[in-house]
C-alpha positions as MATLAB code, in Angstrom:
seq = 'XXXXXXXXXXXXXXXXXXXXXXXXXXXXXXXXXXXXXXXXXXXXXXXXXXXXXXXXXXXXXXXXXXXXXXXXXXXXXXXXXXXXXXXXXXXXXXXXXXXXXXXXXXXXXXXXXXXXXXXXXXXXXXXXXXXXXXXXXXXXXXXXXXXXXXXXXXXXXXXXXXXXXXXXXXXXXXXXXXXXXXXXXXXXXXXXXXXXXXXXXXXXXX';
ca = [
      -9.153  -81.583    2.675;
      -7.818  -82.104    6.167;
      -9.555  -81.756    9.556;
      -7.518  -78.349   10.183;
      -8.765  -76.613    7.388;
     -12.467  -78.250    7.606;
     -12.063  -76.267   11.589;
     -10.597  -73.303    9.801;
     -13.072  -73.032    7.116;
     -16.082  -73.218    9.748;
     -14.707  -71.063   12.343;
     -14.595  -68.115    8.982;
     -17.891  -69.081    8.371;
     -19.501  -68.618   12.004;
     -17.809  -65.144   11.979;
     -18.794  -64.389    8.510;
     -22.333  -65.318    9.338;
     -22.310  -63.797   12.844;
     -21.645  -60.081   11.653;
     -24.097  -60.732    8.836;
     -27.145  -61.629   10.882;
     -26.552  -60.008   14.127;
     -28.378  -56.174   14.441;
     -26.357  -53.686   15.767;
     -26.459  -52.604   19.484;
     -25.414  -49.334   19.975;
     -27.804  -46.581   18.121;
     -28.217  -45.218   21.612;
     -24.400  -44.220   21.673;
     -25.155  -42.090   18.317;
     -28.354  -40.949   20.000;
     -26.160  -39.465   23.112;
     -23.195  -38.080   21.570;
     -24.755  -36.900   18.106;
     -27.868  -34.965   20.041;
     -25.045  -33.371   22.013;
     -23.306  -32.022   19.387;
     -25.640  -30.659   17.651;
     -27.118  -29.037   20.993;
     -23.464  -27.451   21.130;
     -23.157  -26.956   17.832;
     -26.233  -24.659   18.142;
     -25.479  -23.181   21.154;
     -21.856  -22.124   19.692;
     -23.070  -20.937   16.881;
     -25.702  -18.705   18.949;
     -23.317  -17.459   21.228;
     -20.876  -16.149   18.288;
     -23.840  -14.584   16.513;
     -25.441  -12.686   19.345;
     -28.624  -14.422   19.221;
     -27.580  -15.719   23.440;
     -26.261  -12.681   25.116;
     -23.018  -14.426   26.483;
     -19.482  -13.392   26.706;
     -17.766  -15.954   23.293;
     -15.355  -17.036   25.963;
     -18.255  -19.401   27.118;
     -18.216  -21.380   24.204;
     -15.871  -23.568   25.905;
     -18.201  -23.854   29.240;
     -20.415  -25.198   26.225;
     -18.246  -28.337   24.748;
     -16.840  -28.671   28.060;
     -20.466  -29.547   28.941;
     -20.847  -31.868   26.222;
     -18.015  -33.930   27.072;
     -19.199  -34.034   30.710;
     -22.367  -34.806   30.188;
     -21.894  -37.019   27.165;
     -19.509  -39.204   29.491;
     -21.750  -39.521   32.239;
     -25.154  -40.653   29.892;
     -22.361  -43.080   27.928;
     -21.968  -44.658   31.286;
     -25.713  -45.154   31.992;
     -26.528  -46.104   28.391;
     -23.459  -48.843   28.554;
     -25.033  -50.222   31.447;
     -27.738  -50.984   30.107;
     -26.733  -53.236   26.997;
     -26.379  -55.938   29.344;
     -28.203  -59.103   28.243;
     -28.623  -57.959   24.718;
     -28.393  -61.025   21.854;
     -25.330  -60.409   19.473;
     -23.725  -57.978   21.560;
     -20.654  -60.225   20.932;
     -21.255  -60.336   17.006;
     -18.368  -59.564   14.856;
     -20.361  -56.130   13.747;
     -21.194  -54.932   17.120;
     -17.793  -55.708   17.964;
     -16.101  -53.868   15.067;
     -18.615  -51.180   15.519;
     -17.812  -50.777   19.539;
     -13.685  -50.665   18.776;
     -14.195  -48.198   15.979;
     -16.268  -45.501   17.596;
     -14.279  -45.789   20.765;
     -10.914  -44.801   18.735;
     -12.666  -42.328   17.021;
     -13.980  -40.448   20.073;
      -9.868  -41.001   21.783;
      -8.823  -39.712   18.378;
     -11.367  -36.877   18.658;
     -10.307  -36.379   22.093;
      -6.401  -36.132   22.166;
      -6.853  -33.906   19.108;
      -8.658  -31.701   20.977;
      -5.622  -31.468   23.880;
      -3.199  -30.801   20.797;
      -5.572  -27.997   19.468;
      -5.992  -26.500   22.953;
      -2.254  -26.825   23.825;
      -1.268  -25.195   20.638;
      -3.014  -22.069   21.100;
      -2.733  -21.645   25.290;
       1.325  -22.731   24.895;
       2.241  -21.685   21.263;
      -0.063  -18.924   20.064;
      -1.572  -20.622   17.548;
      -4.733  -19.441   15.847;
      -7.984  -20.181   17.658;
      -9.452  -20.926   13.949;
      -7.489  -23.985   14.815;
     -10.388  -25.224   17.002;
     -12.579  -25.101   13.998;
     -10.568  -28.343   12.907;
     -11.604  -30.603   15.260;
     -15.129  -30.698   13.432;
     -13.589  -31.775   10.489;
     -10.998  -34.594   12.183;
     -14.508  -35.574   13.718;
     -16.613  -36.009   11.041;
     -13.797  -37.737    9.190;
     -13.297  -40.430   11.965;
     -17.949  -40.815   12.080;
     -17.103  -41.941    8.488;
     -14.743  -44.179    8.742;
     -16.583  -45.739   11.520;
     -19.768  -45.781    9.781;
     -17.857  -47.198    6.861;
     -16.619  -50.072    8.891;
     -19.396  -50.493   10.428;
     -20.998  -50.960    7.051;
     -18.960  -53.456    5.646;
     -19.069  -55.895    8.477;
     -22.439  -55.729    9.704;
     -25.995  -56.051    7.722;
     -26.588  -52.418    8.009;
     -25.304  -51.525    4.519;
     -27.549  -48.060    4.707;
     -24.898  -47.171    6.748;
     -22.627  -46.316    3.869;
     -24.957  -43.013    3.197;
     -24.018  -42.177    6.815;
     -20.275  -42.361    5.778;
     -20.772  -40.483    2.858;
     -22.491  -37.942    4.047;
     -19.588  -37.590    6.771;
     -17.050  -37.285    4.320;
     -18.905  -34.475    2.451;
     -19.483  -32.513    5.601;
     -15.652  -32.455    6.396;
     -14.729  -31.684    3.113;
     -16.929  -28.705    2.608;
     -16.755  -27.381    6.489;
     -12.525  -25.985    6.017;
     -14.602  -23.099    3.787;
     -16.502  -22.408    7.070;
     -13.771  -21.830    9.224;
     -13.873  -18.679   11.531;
     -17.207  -18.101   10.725;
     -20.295  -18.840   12.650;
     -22.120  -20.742    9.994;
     -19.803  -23.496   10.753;
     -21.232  -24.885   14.095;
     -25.044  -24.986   12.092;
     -23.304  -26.604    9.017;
     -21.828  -29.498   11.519;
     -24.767  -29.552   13.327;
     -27.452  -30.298    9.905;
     -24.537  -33.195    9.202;
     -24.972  -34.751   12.530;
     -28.325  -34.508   12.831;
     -28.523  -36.671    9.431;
     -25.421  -38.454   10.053;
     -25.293  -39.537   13.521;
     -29.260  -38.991   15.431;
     -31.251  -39.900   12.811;
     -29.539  -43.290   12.277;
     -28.926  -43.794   15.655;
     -33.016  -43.501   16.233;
     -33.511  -46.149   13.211;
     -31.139  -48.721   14.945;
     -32.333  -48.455   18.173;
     -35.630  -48.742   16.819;
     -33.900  -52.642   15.661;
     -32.463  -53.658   18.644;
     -33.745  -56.559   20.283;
     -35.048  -57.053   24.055;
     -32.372  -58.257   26.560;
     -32.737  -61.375   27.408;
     -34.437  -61.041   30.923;
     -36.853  -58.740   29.346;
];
């Protein structure tokens, strides 16, 4: 066997063994953006049903919160990964590109949605869609995630994803939607983003 592959064959085997052994840095992420959610998701679901004496027009005032909010807190949280070992890992890398496509995915969706019904009079329903694009894109992150990293639990995280989209088109246009969404991410999304931050190691200087 020639030098080239001997350098090929260890270079697979550093990344191989990098994604294996390195934890996963970013549970605070799920932390931010999945207790937002299902803050919104409550708070939309409350406003439809009466039970907060609001106009429904301010549902929007509600995810336009979240975003807001969930931007600035990303920024902090970001911030503060600095000096953490494996951040550069194969699975933390994976596991950074995925969820940022999923939440510009999530995101341009949402403009299409919103320009469809202010421009083209389409059905507001359609707004009830972007919960299911979303939980669709958690699992396929998760599932990546999964496969490349030694959090294999992560799989039930996926799963669970994929159920909740599949079940929540029956929801839409009614209320019961937004607490449907929000028991998924709860489960989904906070809870395992607790359990890995609770395995994170200390930066460095710490």
């Amino acid at each position: 066997m020639t030098d080239s592959c001997n350098t090929d064959l260890d270079y697979l085997r550093n990344v191989a063994e990098s994604g294996a052994q390195a934890p996963l840095i970013g549970g605070r992420f799920l932390l931010i953006w999945g207790g937002l959610a299902v803050i919104a998701c409550v708070a939309h679901w409350s406003i439809l049903t009466g039970v907060i004496l609001i106009e429904t027009n301010y549902v929007g005032a509600v995810w336009l919160g979240y975003g807001i909010i969930g931007l600035l807190a990303n920024f902090v949280a970001a911030r503060g990964l600095s000096g953490k070992p494996g951040i550069g890992s194969i699975g933390n890398r994976v596991n950074r590109v995925a969820w940022q496509y999923v939440g510009i995915g999530i995101g341009l969706y949402f403009v299409g949605v919103l320009f469809s019904v202010t421009a083209l009079d389409a059905s507001p329903v359609l707004f009830d869609s972007i919960l299911t694009i979303a939980l669709f894109g958690y699992a396929i992150a998760f599932a990546v995630t999964a496969a490349l990293s030694p959090e294999k639990w992560l799989y039930g995280p996926a799963w669970m994803s994929i159920a909740g989209a599949a079940i929540s088109p029956a929801f839409y246009g009614r209320p019961e939607l937004y607490l449907l969404i929000a028991a998924v991410i709860l489960f989904a999304a906070v809870v395992p983003g607790m359990r890995l931050m609770s395995k994170e190691p200390a930066s460095s200087h710490e």
